[in-house]
C-alpha positions as CSV (number, residue, x, y, z in Angstrom):
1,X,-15.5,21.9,-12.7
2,X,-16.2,21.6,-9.2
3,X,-12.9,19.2,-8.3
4,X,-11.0,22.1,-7.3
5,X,-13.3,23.2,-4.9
6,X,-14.3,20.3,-3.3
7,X,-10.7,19.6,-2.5
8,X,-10.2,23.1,-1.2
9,X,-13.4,22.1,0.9
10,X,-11.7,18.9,2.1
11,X,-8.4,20.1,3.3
12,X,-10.3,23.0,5.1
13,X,-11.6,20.9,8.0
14,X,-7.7,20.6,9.7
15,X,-4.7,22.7,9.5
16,X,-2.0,22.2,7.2
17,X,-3.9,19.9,4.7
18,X,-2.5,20.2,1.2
19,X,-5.0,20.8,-2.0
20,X,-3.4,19.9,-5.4
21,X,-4.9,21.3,-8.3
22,X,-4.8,22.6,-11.3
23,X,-1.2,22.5,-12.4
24,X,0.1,20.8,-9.1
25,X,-2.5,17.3,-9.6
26,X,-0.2,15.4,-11.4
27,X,0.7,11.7,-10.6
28,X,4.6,12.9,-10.0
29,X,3.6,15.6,-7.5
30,X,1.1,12.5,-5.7
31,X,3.8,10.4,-5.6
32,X,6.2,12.7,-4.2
33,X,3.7,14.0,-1.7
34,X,3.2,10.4,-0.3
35,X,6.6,9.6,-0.3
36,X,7.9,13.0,1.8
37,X,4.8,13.7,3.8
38,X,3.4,12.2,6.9
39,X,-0.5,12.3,6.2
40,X,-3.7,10.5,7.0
41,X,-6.4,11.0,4.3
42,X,-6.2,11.1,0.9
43,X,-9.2,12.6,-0.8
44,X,-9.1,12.3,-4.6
45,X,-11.9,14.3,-6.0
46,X,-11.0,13.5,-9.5
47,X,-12.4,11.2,-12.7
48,X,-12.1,7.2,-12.5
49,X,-12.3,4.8,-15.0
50,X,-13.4,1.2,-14.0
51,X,-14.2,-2.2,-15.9
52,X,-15.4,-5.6,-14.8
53,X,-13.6,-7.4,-17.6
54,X,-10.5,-7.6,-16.2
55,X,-9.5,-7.8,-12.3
56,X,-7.6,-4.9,-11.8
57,X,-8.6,-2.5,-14.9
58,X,-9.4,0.6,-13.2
59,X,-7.3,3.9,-12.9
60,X,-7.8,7.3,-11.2
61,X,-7.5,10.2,-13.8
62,X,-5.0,12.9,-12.9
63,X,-2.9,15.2,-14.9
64,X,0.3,13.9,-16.5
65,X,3.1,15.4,-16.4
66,X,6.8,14.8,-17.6
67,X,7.4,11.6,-15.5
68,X,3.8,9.8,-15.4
69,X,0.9,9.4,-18.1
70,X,-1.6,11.1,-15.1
71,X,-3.5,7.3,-15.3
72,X,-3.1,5.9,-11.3
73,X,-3.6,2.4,-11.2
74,X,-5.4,0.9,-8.5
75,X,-1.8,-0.9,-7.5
76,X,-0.2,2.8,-7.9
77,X,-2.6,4.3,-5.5
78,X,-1.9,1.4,-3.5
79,X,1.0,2.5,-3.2
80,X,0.5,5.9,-2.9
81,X,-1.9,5.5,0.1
82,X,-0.3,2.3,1.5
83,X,-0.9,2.1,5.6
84,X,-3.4,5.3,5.9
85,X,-6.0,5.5,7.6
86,X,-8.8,6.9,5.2
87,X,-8.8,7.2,1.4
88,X,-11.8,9.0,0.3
89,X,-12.6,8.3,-3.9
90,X,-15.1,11.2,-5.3
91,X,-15.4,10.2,-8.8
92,X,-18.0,7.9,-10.7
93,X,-17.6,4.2,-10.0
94,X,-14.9,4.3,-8.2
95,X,-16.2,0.7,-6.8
96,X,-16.0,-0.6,-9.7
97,X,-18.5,-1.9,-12.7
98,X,-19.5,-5.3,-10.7
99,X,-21.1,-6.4,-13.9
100,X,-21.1,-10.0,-15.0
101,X,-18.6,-11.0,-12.1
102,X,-20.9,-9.3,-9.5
103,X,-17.7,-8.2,-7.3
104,X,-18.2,-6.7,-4.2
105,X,-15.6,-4.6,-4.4
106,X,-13.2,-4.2,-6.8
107,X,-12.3,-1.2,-8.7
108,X,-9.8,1.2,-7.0
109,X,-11.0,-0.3,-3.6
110,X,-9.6,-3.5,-3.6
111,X,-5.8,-2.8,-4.2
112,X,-6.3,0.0,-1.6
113,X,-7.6,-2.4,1.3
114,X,-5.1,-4.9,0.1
115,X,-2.2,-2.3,0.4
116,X,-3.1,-1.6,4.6
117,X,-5.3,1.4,4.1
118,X,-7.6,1.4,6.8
119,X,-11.0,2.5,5.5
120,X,-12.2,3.7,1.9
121,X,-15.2,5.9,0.7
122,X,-16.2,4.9,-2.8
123,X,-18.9,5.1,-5.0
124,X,-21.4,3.0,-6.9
125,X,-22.4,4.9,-9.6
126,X,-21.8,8.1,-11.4
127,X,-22.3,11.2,-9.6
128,X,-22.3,15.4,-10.4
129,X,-19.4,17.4,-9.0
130,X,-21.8,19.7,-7.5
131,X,-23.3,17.4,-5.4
132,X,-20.4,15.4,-4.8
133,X,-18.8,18.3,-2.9
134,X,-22.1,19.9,-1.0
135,X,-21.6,16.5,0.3
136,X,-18.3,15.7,1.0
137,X,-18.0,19.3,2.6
138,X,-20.7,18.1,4.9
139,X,-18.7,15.0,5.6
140,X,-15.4,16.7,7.0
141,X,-17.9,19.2,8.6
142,X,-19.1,15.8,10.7
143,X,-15.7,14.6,10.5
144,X,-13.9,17.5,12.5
145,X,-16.2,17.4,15.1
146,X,-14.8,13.4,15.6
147,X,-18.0,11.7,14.2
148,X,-16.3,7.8,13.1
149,X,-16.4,7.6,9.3
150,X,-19.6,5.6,8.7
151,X,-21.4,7.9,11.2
152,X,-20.4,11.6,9.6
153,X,-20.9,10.2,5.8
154,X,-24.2,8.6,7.3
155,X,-24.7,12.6,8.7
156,X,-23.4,14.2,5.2
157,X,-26.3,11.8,3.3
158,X,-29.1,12.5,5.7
159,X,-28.5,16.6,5.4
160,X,-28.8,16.3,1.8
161,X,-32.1,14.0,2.0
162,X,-33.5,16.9,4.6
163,X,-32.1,19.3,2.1
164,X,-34.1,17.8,-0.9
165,X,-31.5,16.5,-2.7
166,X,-32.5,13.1,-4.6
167,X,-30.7,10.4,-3.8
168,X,-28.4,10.6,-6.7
169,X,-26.8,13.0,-5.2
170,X,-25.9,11.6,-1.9
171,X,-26.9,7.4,-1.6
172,X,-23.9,6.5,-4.3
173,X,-21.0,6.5,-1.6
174,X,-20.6,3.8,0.8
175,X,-17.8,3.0,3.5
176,X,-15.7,-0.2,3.3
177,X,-13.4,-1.4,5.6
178,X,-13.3,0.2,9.2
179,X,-16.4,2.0,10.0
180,X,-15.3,3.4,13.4
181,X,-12.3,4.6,12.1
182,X,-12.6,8.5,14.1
183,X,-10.1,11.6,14.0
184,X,-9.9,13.5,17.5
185,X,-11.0,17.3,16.9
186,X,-9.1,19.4,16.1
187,X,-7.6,17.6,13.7
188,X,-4.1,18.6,12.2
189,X,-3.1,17.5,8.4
190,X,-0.2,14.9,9.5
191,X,-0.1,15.1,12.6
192,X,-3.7,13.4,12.9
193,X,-3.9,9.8,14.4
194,X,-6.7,7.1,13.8
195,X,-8.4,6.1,16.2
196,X,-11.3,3.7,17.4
């Protein structure tokens, strides 16, 4: 229930960021939007499904709509998100089940870092909406002020610890790839570069 607001809360942060939801999060409107727009970050603030029995077997759950089933394939959102510089995955798992192979990092991450995107935030386990977004709200917060990656989800985590909030809320989501990955302030939805 919270999905909608946390990706209002992460296109807030810099001017002209697009929110689907609702009616508009489909896999045809993603697929469009990456195709015609000139963006940076994706956040997906949406349900994943992951497995370790099969390399590969894990999908990001949008709606479906006339032209897609609304089930994005790590190798779709590859494609979707192929060359950006941050692809941020709020759902449960969305590293994958490491299981009995005891992957790193599979799940939706791998086919991301393999398609060119720069840096993905991903998480371990399964986490509440609620949570999810007081924290990722907190990460754009550091993020718009040009904090690198690592550094404003490090900042997001330690202001819910101070808050009270258990670790459950806030320790499941991790940063792989480029850490130092930064956006100068003010940032502007696709117009944004990366930067070091």
């Amino acid at each position: 229930p919270a999905a909608a607001d946390e990706a209002r809360a992460a296109t807030a942060w810099a001017a002209g960021s697009r929110a689907l939801t609702g009616d508009d999060a489909t896999e045809g409107v993603l697929a469009r939007a990456a195709r015609d727009g000139d963006w940076t970050i994706l956040h997906a603030a949406a349900h994943a499904l992951t497995t370790d029995q099969a390399l590969g077997a894990s999908w990001l759950i949008v709606r479906g709509d006339a032209d897609a089933d609304g089930y994005v394939s790590g190798s779709e959102l590859a494609g979707v998100a192929r060359g950006r510089a941050l692809v941020v995955l709020s759902g449960c798992r969305t590293t994958g089940d490491f299981g009995a192979r005891r992957d790193a990092v599979d799940g939706l991450v791998a086919p991301l870092l393999a398609g060119g995107v720069r840096t993905v935030i991903a998480s371990h386990w399964a986490v509440s909406d609620a949570s999810t977004k007081a924290l990722m709200t907190r990460f754009y917060e550091a993020l718009a002020t040009g904090r690198p990656v690592a550094a404003a989800l490090a900042d997001a985590q330690r202001a819910m610890r101070r808050a009270g909030a258990s670790p459950r809320a806030w320790a499941a989501f991790t940063v792989i790839g480029d850490p130092s990955v930064r956006f100068a302030p003010p940032v502007r939805a696709g117009s944004a570069r990366a930067g070091t």
